[in-house]
C-alpha positions, -999 to 999 in steps of 0.1 A, spaced: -574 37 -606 -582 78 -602 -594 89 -569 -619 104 -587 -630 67 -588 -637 68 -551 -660 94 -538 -666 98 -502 -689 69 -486 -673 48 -509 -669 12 -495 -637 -2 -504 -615 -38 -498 -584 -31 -489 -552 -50 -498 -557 -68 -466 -589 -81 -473 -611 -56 -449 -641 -35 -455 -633 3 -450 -652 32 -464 -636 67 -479 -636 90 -451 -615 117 -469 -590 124 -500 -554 137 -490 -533 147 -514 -492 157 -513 -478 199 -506 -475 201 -548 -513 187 -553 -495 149 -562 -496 117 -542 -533 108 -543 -544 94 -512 -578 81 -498 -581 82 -459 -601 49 -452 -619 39 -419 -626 2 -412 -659 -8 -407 -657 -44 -392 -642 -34 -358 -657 -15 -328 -624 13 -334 -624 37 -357 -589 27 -371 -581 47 -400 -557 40 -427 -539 64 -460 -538 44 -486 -530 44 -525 -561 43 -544 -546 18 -569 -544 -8 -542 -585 1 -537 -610 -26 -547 -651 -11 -545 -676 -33 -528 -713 -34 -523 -714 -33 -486 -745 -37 -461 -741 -25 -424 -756 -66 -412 -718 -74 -427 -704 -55 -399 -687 -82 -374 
C-alpha cells in the first residue's frame, strides 16, 4: 500500500488490532521511508504511533465505537 492511500482523517487498524486515525505523513531526510503518524482513538490518551503504511488496514469508523 501507497501513503497516498491514506489521507489525513483516515481511520486505520493497526497491526495490533486498534482503531487510530492518520494524524500526519512523515517521511525520511532523502524524501524515502513513508510513514503515517497515527493516533489511537479508543483510549482517553492521545498515544501516537509511526508506522509503515503497508502494515495499515482502512476502516469505517463511528465515534459511538470509541471505548
Amino acid at each position: 500500500m501507497d501513503i497516498k492511500e491514506f489521507p489525513l482523517g483516515t481511520y486505520v487498524m493497526t497491526p495490533l488490532g486498534r482503531p487510530a486515525q492518520v494524524v500526519k505523513h512523515i517521511f525520511g531526510k532523502r524524501g524515502d521511508l513513508p510513514r503515517c503518524l497515527v493516533r489511537y482513538v479508543d483510549c482517553e490518551r492521545q498515544t501516537e504511533l509511526r508506522i509503515v503504511p503497508t502494515l495499515l488496514t482502512k476502516i469505517e469508523f463511528d465515534d459511538r465505537q470509541k471505548k
